[in-house]
Wavefront OBJ file of the C-alpha trace (Angstrom):
o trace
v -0.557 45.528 46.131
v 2.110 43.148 44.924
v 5.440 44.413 44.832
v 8.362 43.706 42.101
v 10.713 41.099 43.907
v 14.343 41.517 43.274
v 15.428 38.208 43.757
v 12.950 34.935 45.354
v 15.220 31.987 46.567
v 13.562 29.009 48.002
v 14.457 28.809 51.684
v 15.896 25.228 52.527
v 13.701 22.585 54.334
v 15.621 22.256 57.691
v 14.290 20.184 61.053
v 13.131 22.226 63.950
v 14.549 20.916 67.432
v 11.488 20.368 69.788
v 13.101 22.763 72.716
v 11.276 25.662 73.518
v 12.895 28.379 76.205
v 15.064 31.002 74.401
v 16.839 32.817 77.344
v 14.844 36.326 78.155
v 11.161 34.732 78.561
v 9.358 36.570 81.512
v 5.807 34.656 81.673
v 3.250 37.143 83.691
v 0.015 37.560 83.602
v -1.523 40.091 81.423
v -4.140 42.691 81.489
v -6.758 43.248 79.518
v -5.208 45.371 76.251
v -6.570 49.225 76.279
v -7.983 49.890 72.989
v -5.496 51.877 70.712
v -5.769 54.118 67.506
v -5.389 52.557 64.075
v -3.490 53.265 60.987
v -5.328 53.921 57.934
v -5.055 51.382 55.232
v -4.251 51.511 52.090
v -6.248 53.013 50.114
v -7.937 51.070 46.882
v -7.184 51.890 43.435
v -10.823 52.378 42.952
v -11.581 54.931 44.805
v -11.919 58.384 43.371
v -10.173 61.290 45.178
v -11.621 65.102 44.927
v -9.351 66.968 43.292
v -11.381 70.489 44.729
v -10.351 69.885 48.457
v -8.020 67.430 50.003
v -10.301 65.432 53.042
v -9.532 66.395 56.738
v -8.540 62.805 57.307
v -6.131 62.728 54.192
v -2.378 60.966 55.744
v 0.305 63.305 56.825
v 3.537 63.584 54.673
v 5.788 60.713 55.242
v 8.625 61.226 57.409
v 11.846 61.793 55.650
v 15.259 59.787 56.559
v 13.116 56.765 58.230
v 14.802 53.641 58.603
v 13.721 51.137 55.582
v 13.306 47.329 55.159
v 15.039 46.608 51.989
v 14.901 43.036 52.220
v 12.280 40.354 53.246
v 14.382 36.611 54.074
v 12.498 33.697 54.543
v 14.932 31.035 56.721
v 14.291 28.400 59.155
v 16.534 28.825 62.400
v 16.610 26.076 64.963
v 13.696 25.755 67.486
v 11.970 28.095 65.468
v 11.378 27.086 62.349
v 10.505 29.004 59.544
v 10.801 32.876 60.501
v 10.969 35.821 58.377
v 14.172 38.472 58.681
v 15.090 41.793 57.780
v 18.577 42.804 55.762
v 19.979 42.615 59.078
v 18.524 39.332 60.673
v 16.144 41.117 62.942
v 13.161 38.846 63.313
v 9.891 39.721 62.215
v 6.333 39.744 63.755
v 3.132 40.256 63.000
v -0.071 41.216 65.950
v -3.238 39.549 66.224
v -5.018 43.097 66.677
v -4.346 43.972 63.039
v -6.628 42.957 60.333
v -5.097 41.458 56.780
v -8.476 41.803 54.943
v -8.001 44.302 54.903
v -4.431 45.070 55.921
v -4.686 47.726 58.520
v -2.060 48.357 61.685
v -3.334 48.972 65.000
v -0.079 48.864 66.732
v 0.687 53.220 66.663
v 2.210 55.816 68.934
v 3.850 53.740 72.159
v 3.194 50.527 70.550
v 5.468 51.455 67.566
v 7.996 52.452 69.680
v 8.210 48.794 71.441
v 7.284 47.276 68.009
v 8.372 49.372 65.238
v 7.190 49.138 61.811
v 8.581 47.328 58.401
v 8.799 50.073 56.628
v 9.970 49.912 53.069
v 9.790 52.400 49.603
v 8.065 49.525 47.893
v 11.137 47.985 46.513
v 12.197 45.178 49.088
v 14.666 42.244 47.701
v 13.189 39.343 48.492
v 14.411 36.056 49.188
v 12.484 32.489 50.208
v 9.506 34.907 50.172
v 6.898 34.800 47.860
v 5.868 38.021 45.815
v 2.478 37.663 45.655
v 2.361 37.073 49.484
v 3.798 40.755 50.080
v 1.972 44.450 50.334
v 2.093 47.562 52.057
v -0.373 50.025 53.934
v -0.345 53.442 54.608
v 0.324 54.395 58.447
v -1.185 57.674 60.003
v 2.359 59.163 59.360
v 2.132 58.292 55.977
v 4.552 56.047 55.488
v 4.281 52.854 54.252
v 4.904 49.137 56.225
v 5.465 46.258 54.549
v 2.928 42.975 55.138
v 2.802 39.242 54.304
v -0.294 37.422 53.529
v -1.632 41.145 54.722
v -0.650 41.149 57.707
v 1.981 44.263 58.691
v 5.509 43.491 59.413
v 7.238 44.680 62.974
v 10.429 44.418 64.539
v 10.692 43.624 68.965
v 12.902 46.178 70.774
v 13.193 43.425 73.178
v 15.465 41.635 70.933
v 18.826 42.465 71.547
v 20.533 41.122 68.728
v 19.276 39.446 65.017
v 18.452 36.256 65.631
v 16.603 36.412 68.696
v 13.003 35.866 69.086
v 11.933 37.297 72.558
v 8.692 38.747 71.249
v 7.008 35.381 70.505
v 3.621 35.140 72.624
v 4.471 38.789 74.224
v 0.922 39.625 75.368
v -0.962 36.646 74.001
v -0.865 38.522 70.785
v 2.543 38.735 69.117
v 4.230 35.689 66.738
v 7.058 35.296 64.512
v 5.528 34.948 61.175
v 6.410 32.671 58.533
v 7.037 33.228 54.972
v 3.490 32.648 54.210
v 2.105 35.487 56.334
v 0.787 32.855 58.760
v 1.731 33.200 62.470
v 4.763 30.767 63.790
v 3.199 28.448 66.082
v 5.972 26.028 67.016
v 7.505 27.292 69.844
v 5.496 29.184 72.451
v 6.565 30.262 75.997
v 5.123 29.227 79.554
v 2.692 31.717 80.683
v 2.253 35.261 78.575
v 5.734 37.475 78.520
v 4.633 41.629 78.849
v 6.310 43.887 76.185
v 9.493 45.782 77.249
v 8.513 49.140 78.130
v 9.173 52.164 75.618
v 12.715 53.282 75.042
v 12.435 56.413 77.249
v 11.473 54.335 80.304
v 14.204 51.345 79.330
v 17.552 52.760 80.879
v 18.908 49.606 82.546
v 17.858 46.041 82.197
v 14.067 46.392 79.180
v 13.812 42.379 79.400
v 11.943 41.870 83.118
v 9.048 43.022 81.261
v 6.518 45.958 81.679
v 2.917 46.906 82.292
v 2.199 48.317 78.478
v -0.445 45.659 77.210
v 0.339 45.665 73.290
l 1 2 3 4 5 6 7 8 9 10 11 12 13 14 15 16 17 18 19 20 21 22 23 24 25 26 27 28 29 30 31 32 33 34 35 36 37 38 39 40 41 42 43 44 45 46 47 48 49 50 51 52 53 54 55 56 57 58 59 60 61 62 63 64 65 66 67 68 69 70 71 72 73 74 75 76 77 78 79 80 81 82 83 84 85 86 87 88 89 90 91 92 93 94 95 96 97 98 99 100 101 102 103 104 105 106 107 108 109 110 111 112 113 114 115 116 117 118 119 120 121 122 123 124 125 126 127 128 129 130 131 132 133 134 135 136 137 138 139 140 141 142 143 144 145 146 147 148 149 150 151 152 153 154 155 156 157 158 159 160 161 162 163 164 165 166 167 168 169 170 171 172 173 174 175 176 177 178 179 180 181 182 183 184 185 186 187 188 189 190 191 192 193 194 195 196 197 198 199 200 201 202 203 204 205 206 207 208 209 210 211 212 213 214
């Protein structure tokens, strides 16, 4: 579903520096990924609901008060590249155990708590971001998380402050994306960082890494 863009401003063409080692890297080995549930997708415009009884399956009431995305930036930052921010400069991600045709997010329950999603009212501003490269789908919570080329949008509790990109590679499965929905390939880590573990188990020091495997 294409959203209505606010404002679209062509991000400038800088020059990526060839370094690659942002500070907070842990390469480990990692384990084989459990298999975990998955949000439903959005639903097509085609299909016909019954209006007699509501389906078992039908998605819970959104959440009220959840934090939005109101804004999609498309920048290049140095080493980087071309990454795609929040409002607030968080980086953005996208997981190679989602599906963009169609969208659906597989990263739920723990996951979203290390990862949490884009989520957005349908009315992001957008800037150096193509409209007709972002969507939404409909989580088992109901709410709905913003994706680019139809992939869904997340945010790396292991980043500390906007800016930082500590999530690249996490697991083997994990990237920056771009503005084009395609996954930042330009600066990888040595070896296979783990995610930081959930919040309630991250009391001191959450960059030496965990034993989660999303």
């Amino acid at each position: 579903m294409a959203l209505m863009k606010r404002t679209v401003i062509a991000a400038g063409a800088l020059v990526a520096l060839t370094a690659c080692a942002p500070a907070g890297y842990n390469g480990a080995d990692s384990g084989e990924a459990a298999p975990i549930p998955v949000a439903a997708a959005e639903p097509t415009e085609s299909a016909a609901p019954d209006s007699s009884a509501a389906p078992k399956d039908a998605p819970k009431d959104a959440p009220k008060d959840v934090d939005l995305t109101d804004e999609l930036i498309g920048k290049e930052v140095a080493r980087m590249g071309e990454v795609v921010t929040d409002q607030d400069g968080w980086i953005l991600y996208r997981f190679d155990k989602d599906t963009a045709d169609p969208p659906a997010s597989n990263c739920v329950d723990t996951c979203a708590e290390v990862w949490p999603p884009a989520l957005t009212d349908g009315d992001p501003a957008l800037d150096g971001v193509s409209d007709d490269k972002v969507g939404t789908v409909t989580r088992q919570d109901g709410t709905k998380q913003l994706t680019l080329g139809g992939w869904p949008l997340y945010r790396y509790i292991g980043d500390k402050k906007p800016g930082q990109w500590k999530g690249q590679g996490v697991g083997g499965t994990w990237f920056v994306v771009q503005p084009n929905g395609k996954k930042n390939l330009s600066c990888l880590p040595t070896g296979t960082p783990k995610p930081v573990a959930p919040p309630a188990d991250t009391e001191g020091d959450s960059t030496g890494g965990s034993d989660y495997s999303y």
